[in-house]
DRENPA-735501 format. One record per residue (C-alpha): residue number from 1; residue in one letter; x, y, z. Coordinates in nm, 2 decimals, m for minus. Example, Ala and Ser with C-alpha at 12.3 -4.5 7.8 and 13.67 -1.06 7.14 Angstrom:
% residues 2
  resi  resn       x       y       z
     1     A    1.23   m0.45    0.78
     2     S    1.37   m0.11    0.71
//
This chain:
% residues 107
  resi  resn       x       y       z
     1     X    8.49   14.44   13.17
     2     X    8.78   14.37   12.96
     3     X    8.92   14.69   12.77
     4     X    8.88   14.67   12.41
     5     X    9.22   14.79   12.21
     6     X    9.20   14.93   11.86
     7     X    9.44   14.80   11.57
     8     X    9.61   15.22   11.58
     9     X    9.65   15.19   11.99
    10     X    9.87   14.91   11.95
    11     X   10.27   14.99   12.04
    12     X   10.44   14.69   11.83
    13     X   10.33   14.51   11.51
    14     X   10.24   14.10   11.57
    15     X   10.43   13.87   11.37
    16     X   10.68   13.92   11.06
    17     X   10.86   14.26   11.01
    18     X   10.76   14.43   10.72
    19     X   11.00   14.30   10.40
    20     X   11.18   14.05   10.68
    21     X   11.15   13.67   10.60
    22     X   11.07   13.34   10.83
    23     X   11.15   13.04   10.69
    24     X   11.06   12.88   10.35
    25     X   11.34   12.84   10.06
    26     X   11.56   13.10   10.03
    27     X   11.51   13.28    9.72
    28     X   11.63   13.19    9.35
    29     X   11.70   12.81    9.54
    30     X   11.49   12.59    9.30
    31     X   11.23   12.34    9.38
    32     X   11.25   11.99    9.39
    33     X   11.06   11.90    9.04
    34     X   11.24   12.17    8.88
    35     X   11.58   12.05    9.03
    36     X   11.53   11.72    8.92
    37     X   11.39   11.78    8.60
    38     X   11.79   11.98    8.52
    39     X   11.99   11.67    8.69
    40     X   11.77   11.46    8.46
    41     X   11.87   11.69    8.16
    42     X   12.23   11.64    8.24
    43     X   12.46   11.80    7.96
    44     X   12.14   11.84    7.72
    45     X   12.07   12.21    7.60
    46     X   11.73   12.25    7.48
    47     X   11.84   12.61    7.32
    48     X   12.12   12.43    7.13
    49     X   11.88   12.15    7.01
    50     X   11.65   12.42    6.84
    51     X   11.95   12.59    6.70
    52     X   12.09   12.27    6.52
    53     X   11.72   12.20    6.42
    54     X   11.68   12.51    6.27
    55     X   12.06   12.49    6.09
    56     X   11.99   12.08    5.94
    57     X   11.59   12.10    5.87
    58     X   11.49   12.12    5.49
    59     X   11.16   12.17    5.57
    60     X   11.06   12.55    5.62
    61     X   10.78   12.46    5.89
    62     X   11.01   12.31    6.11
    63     X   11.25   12.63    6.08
    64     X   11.00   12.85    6.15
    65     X   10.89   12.66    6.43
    66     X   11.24   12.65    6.59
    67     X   11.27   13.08    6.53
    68     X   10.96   13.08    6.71
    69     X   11.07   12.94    7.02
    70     X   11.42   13.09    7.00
    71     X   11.28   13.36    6.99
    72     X   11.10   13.33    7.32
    73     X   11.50   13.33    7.50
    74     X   11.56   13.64    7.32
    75     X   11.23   13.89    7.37
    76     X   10.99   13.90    7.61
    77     X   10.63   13.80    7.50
    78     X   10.41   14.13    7.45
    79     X   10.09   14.14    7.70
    80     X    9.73   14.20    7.54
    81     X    9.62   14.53    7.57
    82     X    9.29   14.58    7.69
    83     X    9.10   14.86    7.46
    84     X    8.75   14.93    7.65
    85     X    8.48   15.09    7.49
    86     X    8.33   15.20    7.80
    87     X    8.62   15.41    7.89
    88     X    8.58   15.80    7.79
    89     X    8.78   15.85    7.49
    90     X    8.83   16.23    7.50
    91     X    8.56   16.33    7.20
    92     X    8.25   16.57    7.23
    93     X    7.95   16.59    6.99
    94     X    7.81   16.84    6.93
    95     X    7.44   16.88    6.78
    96     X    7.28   17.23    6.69
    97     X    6.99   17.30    6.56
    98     X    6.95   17.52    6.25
    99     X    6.96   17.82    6.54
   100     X    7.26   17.74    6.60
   101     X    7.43   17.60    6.28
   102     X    7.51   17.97    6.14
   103     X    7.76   17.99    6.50
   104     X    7.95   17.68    6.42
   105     X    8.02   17.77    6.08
   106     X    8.14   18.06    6.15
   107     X    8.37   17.87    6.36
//
């Protein structure tokens, strides 16, 4: 009968190190797409585009919709924040009868 040998038995750990990489693209090295999507941009700056946009546009929906992307290289977008009514939100009520109303005023 073979002997069966529990994952906390074991000596060594199969495979990758823990944190230690095997293969793949080393990191920050971008893909190909994105790689040839900047060669294809060449000396084109999309930032300095919006700016001159922005400075040269008469019309005030066009600015705002440059400030609104520059504004994305500047701050970081704010996540939703998720307010749940199911969560416990700290308050207790209370309700008394007429026994009990004379205590709470007193209060």
């Amino acid at each position: 009968m073979a002997k069966v040998v529990k994952n906390s038995e074991k000596k060594t750990r199969g495979g990758s190190k823990k944190g230690e990489r095997r293969g793949g693209r080393q990191k920050g090295t971008p893909n190909k797409r994105t790689l040839e999507f900047i060669e294809a941009l060449g000396d084109f700056d999309p930032v300095e585009a919006l700016v001159n946009l922005y400075k040269t546009s008469k019309d005030e929906f066009v600015k705002l919709g440059a400030l609104k992307e520059m504004l994305k290289y500047i701050y970081p977008q704010r996540k939703a924040v998720d307010i749940g009514v199911e969560k416990q939100t700290g308050i207790n009520i209370i309700v008394a009868d007429e026994k009990h109303k004379q205590m709470l005023e007193d209060l």
